[in-house]
N, C-alpha and C positions, 0 to 999 in steps of 0.2 A: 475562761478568758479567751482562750482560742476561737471556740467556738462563737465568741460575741463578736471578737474582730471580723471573722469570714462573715456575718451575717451583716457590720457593717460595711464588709467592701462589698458585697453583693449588692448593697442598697444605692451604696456610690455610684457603683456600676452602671446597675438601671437608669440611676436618676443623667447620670451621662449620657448612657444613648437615648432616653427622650429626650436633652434638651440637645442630641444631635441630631433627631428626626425635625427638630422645627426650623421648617425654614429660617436662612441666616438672615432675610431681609427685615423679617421684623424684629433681630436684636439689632441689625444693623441701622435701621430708620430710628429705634429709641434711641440710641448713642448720636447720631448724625455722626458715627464713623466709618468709611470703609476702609477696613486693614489691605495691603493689597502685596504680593509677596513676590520678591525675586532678588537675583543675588547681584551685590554691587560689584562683582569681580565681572559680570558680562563686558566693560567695556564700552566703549565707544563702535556705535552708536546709539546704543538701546540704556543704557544707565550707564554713568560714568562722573566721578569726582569732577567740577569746574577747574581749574587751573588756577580760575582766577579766584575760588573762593572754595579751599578745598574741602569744608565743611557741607559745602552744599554738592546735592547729585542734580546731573541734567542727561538728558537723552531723550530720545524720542518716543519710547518707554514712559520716561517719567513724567511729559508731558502730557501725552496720553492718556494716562492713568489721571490726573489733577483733571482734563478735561472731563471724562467721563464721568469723574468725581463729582465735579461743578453740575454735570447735566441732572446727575441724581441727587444732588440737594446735599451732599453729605461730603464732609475734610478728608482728605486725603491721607494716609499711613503708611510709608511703607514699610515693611519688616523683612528684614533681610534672612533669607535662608540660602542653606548649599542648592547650588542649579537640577542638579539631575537627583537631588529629592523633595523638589517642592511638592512634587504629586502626592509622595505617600505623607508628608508631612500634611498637607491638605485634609486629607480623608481623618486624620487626628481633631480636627477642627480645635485644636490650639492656639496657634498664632495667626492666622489672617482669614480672611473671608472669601479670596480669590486670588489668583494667578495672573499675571501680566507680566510675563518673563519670556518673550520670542518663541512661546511655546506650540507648537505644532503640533495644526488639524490633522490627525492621523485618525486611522482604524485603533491603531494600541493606544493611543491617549484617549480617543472614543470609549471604549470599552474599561477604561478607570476612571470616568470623572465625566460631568458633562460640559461641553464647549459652545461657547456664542457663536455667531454671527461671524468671519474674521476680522479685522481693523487691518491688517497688513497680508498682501501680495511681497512672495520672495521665491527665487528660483535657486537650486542646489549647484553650487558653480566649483569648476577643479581650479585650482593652482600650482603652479610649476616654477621652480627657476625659470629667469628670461634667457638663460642658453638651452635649455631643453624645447627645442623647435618639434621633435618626433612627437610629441605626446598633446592629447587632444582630446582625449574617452579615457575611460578606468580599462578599457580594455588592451591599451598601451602602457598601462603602469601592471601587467601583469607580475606577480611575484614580486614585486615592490613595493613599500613602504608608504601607506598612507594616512595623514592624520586628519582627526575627526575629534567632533567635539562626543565626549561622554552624555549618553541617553538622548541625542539627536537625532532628525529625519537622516541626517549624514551618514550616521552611522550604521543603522539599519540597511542604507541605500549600499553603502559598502561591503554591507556582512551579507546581503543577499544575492549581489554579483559575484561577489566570493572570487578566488583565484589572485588576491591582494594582502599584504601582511596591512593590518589593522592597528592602528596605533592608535591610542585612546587617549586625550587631552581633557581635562577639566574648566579649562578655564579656552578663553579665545584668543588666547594672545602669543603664547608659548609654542605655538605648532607653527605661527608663521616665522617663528624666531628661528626652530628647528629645522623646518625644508629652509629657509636661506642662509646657514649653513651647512647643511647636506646632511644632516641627522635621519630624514626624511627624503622623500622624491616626491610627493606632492601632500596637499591637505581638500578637502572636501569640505563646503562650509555654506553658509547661508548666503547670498548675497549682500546683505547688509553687512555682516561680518568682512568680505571679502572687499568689498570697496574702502572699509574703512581704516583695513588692516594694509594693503596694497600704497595709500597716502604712504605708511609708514617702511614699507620694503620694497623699496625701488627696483632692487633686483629683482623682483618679483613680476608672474604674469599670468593672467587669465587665459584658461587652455581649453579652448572650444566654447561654445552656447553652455546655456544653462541643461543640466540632464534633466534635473525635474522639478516641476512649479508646484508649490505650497501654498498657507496658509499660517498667518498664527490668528490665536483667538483667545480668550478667556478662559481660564478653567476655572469651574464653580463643581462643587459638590454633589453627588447626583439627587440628591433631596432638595435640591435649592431650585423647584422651579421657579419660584416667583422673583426671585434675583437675579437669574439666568434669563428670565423673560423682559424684565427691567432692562438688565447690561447691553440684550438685544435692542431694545427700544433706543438706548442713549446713542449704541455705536450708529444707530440707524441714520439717525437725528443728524451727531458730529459729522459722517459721511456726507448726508444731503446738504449741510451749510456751507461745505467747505475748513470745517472745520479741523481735519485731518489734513486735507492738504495741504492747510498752510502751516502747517504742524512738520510733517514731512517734509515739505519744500526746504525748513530751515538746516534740513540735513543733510540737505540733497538727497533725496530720497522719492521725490515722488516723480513717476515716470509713468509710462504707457501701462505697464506692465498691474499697476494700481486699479486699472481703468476695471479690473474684472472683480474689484469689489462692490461697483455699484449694482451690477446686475445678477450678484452672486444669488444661487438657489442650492437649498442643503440637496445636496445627492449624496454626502459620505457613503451610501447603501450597507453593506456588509461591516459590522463593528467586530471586533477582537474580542472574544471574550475570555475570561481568564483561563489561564491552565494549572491544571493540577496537576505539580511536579513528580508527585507519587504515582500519578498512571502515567505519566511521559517521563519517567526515571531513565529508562534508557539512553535519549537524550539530552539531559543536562548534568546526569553523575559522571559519564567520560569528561563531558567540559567543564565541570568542576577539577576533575583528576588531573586533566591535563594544565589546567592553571596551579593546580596544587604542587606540581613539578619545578613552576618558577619561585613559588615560595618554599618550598625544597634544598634547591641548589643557591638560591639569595642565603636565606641562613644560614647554609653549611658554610659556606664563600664567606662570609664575616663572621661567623663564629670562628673559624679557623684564622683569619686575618686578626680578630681581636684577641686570640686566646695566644698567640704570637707574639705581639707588638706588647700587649698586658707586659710581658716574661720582661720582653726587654725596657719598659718605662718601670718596671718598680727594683731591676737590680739596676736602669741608675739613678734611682730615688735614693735604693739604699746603699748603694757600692761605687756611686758616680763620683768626680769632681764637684765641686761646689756650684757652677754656673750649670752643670748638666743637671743638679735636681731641684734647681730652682725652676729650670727650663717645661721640667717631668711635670714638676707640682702643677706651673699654671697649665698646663697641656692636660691635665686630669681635668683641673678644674672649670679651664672654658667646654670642654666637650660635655661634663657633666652638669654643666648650668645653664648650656643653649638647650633649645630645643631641636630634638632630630631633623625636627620638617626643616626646618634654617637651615643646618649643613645641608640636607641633601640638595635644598634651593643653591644653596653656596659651589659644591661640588659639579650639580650638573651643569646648572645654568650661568652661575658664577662665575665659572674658567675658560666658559668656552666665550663669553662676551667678552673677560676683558683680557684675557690670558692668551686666546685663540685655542686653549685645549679641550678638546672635544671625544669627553668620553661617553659610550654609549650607556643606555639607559641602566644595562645592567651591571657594567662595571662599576657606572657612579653608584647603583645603588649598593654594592656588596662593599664599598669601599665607604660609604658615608655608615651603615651599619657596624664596618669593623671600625672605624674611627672611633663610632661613640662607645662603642661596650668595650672595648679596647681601656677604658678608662675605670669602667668598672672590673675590670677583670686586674686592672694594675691591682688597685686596692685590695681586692679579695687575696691577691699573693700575697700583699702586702702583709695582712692579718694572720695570713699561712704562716709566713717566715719567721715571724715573729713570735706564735705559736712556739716554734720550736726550743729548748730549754736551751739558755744558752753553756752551759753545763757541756752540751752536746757538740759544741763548736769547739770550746776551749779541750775537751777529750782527744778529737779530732789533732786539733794544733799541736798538741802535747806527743802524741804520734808521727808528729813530722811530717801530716799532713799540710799543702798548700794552701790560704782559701781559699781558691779558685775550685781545688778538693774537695775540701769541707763542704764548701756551696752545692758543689754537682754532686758528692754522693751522699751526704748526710743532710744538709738543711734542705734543700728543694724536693726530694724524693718526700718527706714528711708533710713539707708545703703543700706539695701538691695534692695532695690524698685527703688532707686538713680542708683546704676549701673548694672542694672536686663538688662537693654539693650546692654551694655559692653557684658556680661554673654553669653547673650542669640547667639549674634555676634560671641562669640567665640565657643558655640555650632555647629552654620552651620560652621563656619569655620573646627573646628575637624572633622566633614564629609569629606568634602575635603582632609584633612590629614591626615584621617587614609588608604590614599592611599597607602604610605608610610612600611606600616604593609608588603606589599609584598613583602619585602625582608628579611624576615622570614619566608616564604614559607604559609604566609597565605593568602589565595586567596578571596580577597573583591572585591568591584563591578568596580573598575579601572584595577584592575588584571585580571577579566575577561575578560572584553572590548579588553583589549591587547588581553587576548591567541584568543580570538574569532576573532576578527580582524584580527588577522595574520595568522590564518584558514580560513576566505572567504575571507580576501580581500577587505572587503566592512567596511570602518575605516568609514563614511557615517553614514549608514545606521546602525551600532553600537553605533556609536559615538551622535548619535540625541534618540539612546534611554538611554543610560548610563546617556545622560547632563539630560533627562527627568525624572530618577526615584531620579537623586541627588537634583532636583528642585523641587520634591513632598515630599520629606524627609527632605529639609531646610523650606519650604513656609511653613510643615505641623509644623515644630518649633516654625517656627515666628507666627503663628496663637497660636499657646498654650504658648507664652512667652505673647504676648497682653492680652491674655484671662485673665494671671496670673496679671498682673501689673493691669488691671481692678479691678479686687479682691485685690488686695492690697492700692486702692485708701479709703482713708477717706473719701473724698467728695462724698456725694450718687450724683449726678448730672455727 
């Protein structure tokens, strides 16, 4: 039976990478559909919810894409994925057939995928508070703090000037929130981005020219010549009618700066080819280690916070006033039926918009981690305490002991040893979860793995060292949780 299953997924297999060698234009012309992929959190002005009809998306994006649509005879689709993995989701050839997501003509996007023609001229522009008059280049924000969107030209343009703390944002919206309250000192971003974010942060201001002029284009699958030569031919067409421009104009978007689409010639020259992490281990295992540091101390920081806070929500669950454990009950209960990502949204972004409290990326995140397991760890006492024979209480009291006594040296010392393995479980778990943190722009050992992975390519040879250093940092757990429960045994045997 074994042997029949492997000999069927082997078949499967096959029959998958031939129907991924055949160009996607002739499934795409049998359907009359092209699926076209990017994520609805870009914002304005590239895709963005209507206001006036919040079911519907518009941006200049998703005009774009409908025209192009129109050119090639075929409906339009689009299917929403995360931004900075449309690439490798692409090469999957599961959900869509191309890219239209502000993605940028680069050497490293080069080198994974093949790119059209552009459709859009943009230049890489800094922002600053409008009291910061000194700063004008990256190289006036020395040793300061700058945010960048995840797997962008921004970001690379940042990590390669280097001499800059690098803050890493997901989304486009959140980093302008963060420099105009001083989270940050400035952001690095597309120009489309920056103009449209700018309407919305007054305080806000453009610091110097543009550093450097891009490209976005298509991404098509590197098998897909005759789709890639199509999407060329449409963008050709919509450029010489005017058809983009008046596309763009509705965005305020079209400028001098466009002009250098028309008489655009590919020179990319030099592409990026992939790297194999196993011959460049030297370095990308220090910069795995050293992000593994911040998922490290994030964990201990809220395992300690919730293994705390646990002690005191379940003695006054069980030893409180009346109003105190109803309080306990719903305080388990909301933290254990939202979702993590919500508080940590709630904690960072949350307090400091309406509350004005502005905590840094790490405190909120050690403090939205112990908040939540904080809730699980109540309950595991919970089951401890309760555990204990009440036999052992009333002994206790019969001795002239206090409860207060009874509590601290007879029921809790049992307690805790009783669900030290509960405990210990949800230790390596919070490893794991403080993956999560990166969407607060702090960069731990699963947020590396991504940006590095989406720089060589090689999700592999990442991916077997990232599972390797979270396997020596749970095992090295469970080796000091056994150690503990040994020393906590009565029995010398």
């Amino acid at each position: 039976m074994f042997f029949a299953r492997a000999i069927l997924a082997i078949l499967l297999l096959l029959g998958r990478v031939d129907l991924h060698a055949r160009d996607a234009w002739t499934d795409v012309s049998q359907s009359g559909v092209l699926r076209w992929g990017n994520d609805a959190e870009g914002g304005a002005p590239y895709i963005f919810h209507d206001p006036k009809n919040p079911d519907r998306l518009i941006g200049f994006e998703v005009e774009f894409a409908e025209a192009l649509c129109a050119r090639l005879g075929l409906r339009s689709e689009f299917v929403q994925n995360n931004w900075d993995l449309l690439v490798p989701v692409l090469g999957t050839g599961a959900k869509f057939d191309l890219i239209i997501a502000g993605l940028e003509r680069t050497p490293e996007n080069l080198g994974r995928l093949s790119m059209s023609r552009p459709y859009f001229a943009f230049g890489q522009q800094l922002v600053v508070r409008s009291n910061e008059v000194a700063v004008s280049s990256l190289e006036d924000l020395r040793g300061r703090a700058v945010g960048v969107l995840s797997a962008s030209a921004s970001q690379r343009l940042v990590e390669r000037h280097g001499g800059v703390e690098v803050r890493i944002y997901q989304d486009n919206v959140n980093y302008f929130q963060d420099l105009e309250i001083g989270r940050i000192d400035a952001v690095l971003a597309d120009s489309p981005i920056v103009e449209a974010n700018l309407l919305l942060h007054p305080r806000l201001r453009k610091a110097g020219g543009a550093l450097e002029r891009g490209f976005y284009a298509v991404g098509v699958r590197p098998d897909d010549r005759e789709l890639l030569q199509r999407v060329d031919q449409a963008i050709s067409s919509l450029l010489a009618e005017g058809i983009l421009q008046r596309i763009y104009a509705r965005y305020g978007l079209w400028g001098p700066e466009q002009e250098a689409l028309v008489g655009w010639r590919d020179d990319s020259g030099t592409v990026r080819q992939r790297v194999s992490v196993w011959r460049e281990w030297r370095i990308y295992l220090p910069r795995l280690l050293r992000a593994s540091v911040t998922t490290l101390w994030v964990t201990c920081g809220g395992m300690a916070l919730a293994v705390v806070l646990g002690l005191v929500l379940v003695l006054g669950r069980l030893h409180g006033p009346g109003p105190m454990r109803w309080l306990v009950v719903a305080y388990i209960e909301v933290f254990r039926g939202t979702p993590l990502l919500l508080q940590i949204y709630f904690i960072y972004f949350g307090l400091a918009q309406q509350l004005g409290i502005q905590l840094s990326a790490g405190l909120a995140a050690v403090i939205a981690l112990g908040l939540n397991y904080a809730a699980n760890e109540a309950e595991h006492y919970r089951a401890g305490i309760q555990g204990v024979p009440a036999g052992q209480v009333d002994a206790g009291l019969a001795l002239g002991m206090s409860r207060f006594l009874v509590l601290r040296r007879v029921v809790l010392p049992q307690a805790l040893r009783l669900c030290l393995p509960s405990v210990t479980n949800d230790f390596i778990a919070m490893f794991k979860d403080s993956s999560i943190v990166s969407v607060i722009a702090l960069v731990e050992l699963t947020k590396e793995y991504q940006i590095r992975a989406i720089d060589t390519g090689d999700y592999i040879g990442l991916g077997l060292m990232t599972a390797g250093i979270y396997f020596i940092l749970g095992y090295t757990a469970s080796l000091g949780a056994r150690h503990l429960e040994r020393r906590l045994r009565h029995d010398p045997h």
